[in-house]
N, C-alpha and C positions, 0 to 999 in steps of 0.2 A: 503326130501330136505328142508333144510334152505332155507326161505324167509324174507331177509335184507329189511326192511324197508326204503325210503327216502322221504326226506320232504324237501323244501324250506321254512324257517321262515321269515317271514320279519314286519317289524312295522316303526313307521315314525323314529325312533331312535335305532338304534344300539350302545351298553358302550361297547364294546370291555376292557375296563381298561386298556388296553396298549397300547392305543392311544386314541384319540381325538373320542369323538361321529359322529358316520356315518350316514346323513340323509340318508333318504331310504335306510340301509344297512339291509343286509340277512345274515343268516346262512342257508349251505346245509347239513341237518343231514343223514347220513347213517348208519342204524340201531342203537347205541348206542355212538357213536362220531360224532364231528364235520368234515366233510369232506372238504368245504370251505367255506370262509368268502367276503363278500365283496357288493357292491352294487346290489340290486335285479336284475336290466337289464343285468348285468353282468352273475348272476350267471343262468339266466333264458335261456340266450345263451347259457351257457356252458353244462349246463344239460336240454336238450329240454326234455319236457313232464312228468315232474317233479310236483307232486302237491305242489300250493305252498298256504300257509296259510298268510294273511293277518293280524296283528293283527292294520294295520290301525293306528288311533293317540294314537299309544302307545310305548312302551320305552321297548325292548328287552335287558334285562341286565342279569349276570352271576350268579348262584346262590351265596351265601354270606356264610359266615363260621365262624360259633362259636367257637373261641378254646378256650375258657375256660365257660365249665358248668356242674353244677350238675344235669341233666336233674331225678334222680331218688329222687329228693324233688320236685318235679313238684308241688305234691298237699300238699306243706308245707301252705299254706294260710289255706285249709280244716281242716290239723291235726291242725292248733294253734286253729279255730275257738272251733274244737272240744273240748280242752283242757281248751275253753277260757284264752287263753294267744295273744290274734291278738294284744294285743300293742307292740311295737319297744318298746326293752327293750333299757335305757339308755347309754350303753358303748358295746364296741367291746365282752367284754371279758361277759358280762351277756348275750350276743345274744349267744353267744358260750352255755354259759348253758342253754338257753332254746333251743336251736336247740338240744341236747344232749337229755335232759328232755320229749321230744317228739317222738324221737327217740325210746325212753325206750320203750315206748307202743305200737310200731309196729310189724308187722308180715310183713310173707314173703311178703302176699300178698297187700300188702299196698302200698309194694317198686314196686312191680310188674307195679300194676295198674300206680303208680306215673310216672314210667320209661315209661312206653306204651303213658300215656299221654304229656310227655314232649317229644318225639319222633314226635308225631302225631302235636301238638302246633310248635316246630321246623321247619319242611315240609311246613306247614299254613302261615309260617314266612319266607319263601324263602331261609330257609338256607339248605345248600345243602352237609355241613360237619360240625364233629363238635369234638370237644378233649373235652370228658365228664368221668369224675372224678367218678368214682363209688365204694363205699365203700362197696355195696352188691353186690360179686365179684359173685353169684348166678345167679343173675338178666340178666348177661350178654345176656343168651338166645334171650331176647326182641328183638336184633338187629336183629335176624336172617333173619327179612323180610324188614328189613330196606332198602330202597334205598339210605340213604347216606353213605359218607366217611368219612374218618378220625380213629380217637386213642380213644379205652376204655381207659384210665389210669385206674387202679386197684390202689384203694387207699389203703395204709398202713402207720400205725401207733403205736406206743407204745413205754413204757419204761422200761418194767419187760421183763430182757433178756430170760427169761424161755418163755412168750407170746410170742416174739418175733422171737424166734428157729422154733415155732410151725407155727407161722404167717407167717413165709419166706418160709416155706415148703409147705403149701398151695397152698401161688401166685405162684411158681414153678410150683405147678402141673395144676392151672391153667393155667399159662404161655404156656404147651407145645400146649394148641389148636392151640395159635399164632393168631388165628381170631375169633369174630362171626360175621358174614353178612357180611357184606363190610369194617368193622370197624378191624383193627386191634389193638391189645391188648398191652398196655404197661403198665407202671407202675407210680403212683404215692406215692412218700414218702410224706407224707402230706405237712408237714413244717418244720422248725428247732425246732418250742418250741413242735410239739407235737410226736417225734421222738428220739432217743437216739441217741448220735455221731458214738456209734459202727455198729448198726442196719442200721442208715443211710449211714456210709462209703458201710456198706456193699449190700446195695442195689441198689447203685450208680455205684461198682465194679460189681455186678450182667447186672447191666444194659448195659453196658460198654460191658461186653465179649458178653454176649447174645444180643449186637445192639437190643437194646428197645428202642423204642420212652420214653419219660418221663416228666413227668411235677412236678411242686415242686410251693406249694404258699412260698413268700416271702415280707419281709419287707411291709406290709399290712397294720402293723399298728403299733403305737409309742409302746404299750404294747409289742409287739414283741420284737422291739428293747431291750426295755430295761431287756427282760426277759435273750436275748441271749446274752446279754454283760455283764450283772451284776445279773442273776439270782434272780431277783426282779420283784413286782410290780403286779397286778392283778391275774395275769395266775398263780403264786408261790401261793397266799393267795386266791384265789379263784375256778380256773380250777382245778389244782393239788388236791386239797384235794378232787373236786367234784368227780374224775375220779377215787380218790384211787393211786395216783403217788406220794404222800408226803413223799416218800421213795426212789426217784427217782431225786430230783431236783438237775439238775447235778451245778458243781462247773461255779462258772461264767467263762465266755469264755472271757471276755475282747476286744470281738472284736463284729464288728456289725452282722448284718446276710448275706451281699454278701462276707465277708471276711471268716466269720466263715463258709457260704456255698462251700467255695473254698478249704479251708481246710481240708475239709472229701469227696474232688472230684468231686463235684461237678457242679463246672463250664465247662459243655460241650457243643456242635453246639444241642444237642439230647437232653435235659433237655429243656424244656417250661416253663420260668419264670412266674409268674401269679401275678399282682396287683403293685409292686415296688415302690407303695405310699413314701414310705421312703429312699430315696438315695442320696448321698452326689454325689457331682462332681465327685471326684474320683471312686467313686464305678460306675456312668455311665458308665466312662473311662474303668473300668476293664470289666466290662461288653460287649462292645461294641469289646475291645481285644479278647475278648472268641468269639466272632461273637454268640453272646445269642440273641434266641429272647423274647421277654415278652410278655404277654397278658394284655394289660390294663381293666379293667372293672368298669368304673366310676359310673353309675350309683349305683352299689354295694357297692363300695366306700363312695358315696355320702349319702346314704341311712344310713350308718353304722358308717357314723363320723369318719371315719380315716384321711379324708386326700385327697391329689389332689395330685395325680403324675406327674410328672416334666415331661411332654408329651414332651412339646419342645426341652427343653436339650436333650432329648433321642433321639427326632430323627434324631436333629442337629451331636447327638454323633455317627450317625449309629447302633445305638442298631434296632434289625426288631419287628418293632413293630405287633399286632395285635390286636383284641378285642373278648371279651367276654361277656355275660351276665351274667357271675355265675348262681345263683340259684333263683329259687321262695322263698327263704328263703332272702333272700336279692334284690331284684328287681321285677320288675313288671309285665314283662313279658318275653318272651324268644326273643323278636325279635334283630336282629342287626340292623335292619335298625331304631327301636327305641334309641339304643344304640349310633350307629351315630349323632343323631338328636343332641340328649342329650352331645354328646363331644363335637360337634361343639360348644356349647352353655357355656360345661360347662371348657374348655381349653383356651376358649377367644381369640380366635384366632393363638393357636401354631399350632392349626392342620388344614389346609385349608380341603375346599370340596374334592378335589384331590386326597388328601393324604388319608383320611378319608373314602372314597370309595377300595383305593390302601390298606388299610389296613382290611376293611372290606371281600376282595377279593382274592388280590394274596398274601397279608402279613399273612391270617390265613393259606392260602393254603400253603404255607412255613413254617411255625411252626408247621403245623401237617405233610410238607415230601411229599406232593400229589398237587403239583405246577406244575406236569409232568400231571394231570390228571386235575385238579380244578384251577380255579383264573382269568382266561380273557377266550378268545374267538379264540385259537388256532387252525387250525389243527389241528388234532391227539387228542386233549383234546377229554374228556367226554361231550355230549351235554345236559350241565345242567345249565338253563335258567328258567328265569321267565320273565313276563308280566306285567308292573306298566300300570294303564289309570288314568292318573292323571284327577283331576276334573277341572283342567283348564288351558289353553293353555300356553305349556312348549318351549319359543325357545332354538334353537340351545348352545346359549352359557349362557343361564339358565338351562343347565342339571345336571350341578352337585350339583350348590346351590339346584334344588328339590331334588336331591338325599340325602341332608340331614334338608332337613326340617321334618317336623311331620306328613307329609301325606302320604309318600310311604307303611305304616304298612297297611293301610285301602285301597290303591291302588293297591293294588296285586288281578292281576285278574285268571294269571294262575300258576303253576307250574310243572316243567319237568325235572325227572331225568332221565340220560343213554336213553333221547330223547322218553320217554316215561310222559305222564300227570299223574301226582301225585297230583295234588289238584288244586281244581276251584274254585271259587264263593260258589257252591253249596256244596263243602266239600271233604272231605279226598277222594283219590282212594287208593284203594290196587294194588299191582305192580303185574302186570299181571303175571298169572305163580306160 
């Protein structure tokens, strides 16, 4: 016989994110979902003899979700240190060839261990799903014991149609697992400059009949642009010859990358935009017509000198926004709630506390398709929560400005997936089972 587990949570602050913070509010967990929500005296009547755990002056909020990261460069700090290359190379397109450069010298197990470790730092980090970009389509395994959600994207890329045949035949046969752990499996074409028009139309068409989730970086950075429009500029005289494609540089396209992304099919609800540093009004507009969502990731961004994305316009335009941390190869750490802090700060006010939390939560849950399962504090949702103890006294309608100040990374005291403790104070748990 099955024995369903139930618990009353409660703390002095409940974020539901689709409403207003609830002093003394609970959740009633039964065995891996939320059963009900609402004030503790409430729910203590409704379900007499219920244990209920107390977490006292502390802030019950949703787990958070990374939809955009390379979780299997985890230990990119380790490989540069090793290689002595730890300086931030000067332009977008040089960090391209030292992440490349580093690359060359690893083994399976290198990605392995990376992958394991940016899974384990994620969980630490309250994120509780995540659209992770994986180029070692190998590695996928890792997730199997994972407690979160969300999309492998299986990244692909090339310009030699003969790699390219081989390449798509591959992620097919990897495609038919459909899953590892809880993560289901899609697809990423990398970008427009590191991809061919034909290879991409046709991976886009692939994705389309076989309903894959997908993600795709774009307009990231000026080099981009100007590679996709006039076949010029860094990526031509630098990347290309690095990689051996100097036989490949296609004819200039004359149009930017959200037009030239439309044009090989591109623009659908199921593609996950990622960075959009570079976008004219109009291209908002189209965007926002496709009903696209994008992953912004400033911090990455900022690190790497491209640029500041037009947060506001976007969200004034209805484009669904979310965030990301990218990778350790460009940022600092895997947290979103650091990532928050940091947009608050660094959008100057396009993005209020609100909005910022709303996108950290049900806006990633929506870009990865699992808003039925993750993003507030439903019924029927998944009971996946964590436990801020702020170090000092948080009122009522100072909950959201803490939510992205610089403290909540170091105020996470518990974490809980499918209503189960996944990480304390004291460190990682393995998921029971």
């Amino acid at each position: 016989m099955v024995v369903v587990l139930t618990c009353i949570y409660t703390a002095k602050y409940l974020v539901p994110n689709n409403a207003p913070p609830v002093e003394g509010g609970a959740l009633f967990v039964r065995g891996d979902r939320i059963a009900a929500v609402g004030q503790l005296s409430d729910l203590v009547s409704r379900f007499p003899g219920v244990e209920v755990v107390d977490f006292e002056e502390s802030l019950l909020v949703p787990l958070l979700v990374n939809a955009h990261t390379h979780l299997e460069l985890t230990d990119f700090p380790q490989w540069a240190g090793d290689a002595d290359e730890e300086t931030l190379p000067d332009s977008f397109v040089e960090w391209i060839l030292q992440l490349i450069r580093l690359k060359m010298n690893l083994q399976e197990n290198d990605y392995r261990s990376s992958l394991k470790s940016g899974i384990e730092a994620s969980i630490a980090a309250g994120t509780g799903a995540v659209g992770d970009i994986l180029a070692r389509h190998s590695a996928r395994d890792i997730y199997q014991n994972s407690p979160m959600l969300g999309t492998i994207f299986l990244e692909s890329l090339g310009q030699d149609p003969a790699k390219n045949c081989q390449s798509k035949n591959n992620l097919k046969q990897v495609l038919t697992e459909k899953s590892s752990g809880m993560l289901e499996l899609g697809i990423s074409p990398h970008s427009p400059y590191t991809i061919s028009k034909d290879y991409l139309q046709s991976l886009y068409r692939y994705n389309q009949n076989m309903q894959l989730r997908c993600s795709t970086h774009l307009a990231e950075s000026a080099d981009e642009v100007d590679f996709v429009e006039h076949s010029r500029g860094p990526l031509v005289n630098k990347l290309y010859p690095f990689v051996g494609w100097l036989d490949f540089v296609p004819h200039p396209s004359g149009v930017r990358p959200v037009e030239y992304l439309q044009q090989q099919g591109g623009l659908f609800p199921e593609n996950l935009l990622v960075h959009g540093v570079h976008l004219s009004t109009s291209e908002i507009e189209l965007l926002a017509s496709k009903t696209m969502s994008l992953a912004l990731c400033p911090r990455s961004n900022a690190r790497l000198k491209v640029g500041k994305a037009p947060a506001g316009q976007l969200l004034r335009s209805g484009v669904k926004l979310s965030l990301g941390t990218d990778s350790l190869a460009s940022c600092d750490n895997l947290s979103i709630w650091d990532e928050m802090a940091f947009a608050h700060r660094w959008f100057e006010g396009e993005l209020d506390a609100p909005t910022l939390f709303s996108m950290a939560t049900q806006g990633g849950a929506e870009a990865l398709a699992i808003d039925s399962d993750m993003g507030s504090f439903d019924v029927g949702k998944v009971a996946a929560f964590q436990i801020l103890r702020p170090k000092t006294t948080v009122a009522v309608d100072e909950v959201f400005d803490y939510l992205v100040s610089s403290n909540c990374s170091s105020d996470i005291y518990q974490v809980y997936h499918h209503g189960q403790l996944q990480f304390s104070q004291s460190g990682y748990s393995e998921p029971a089972g």
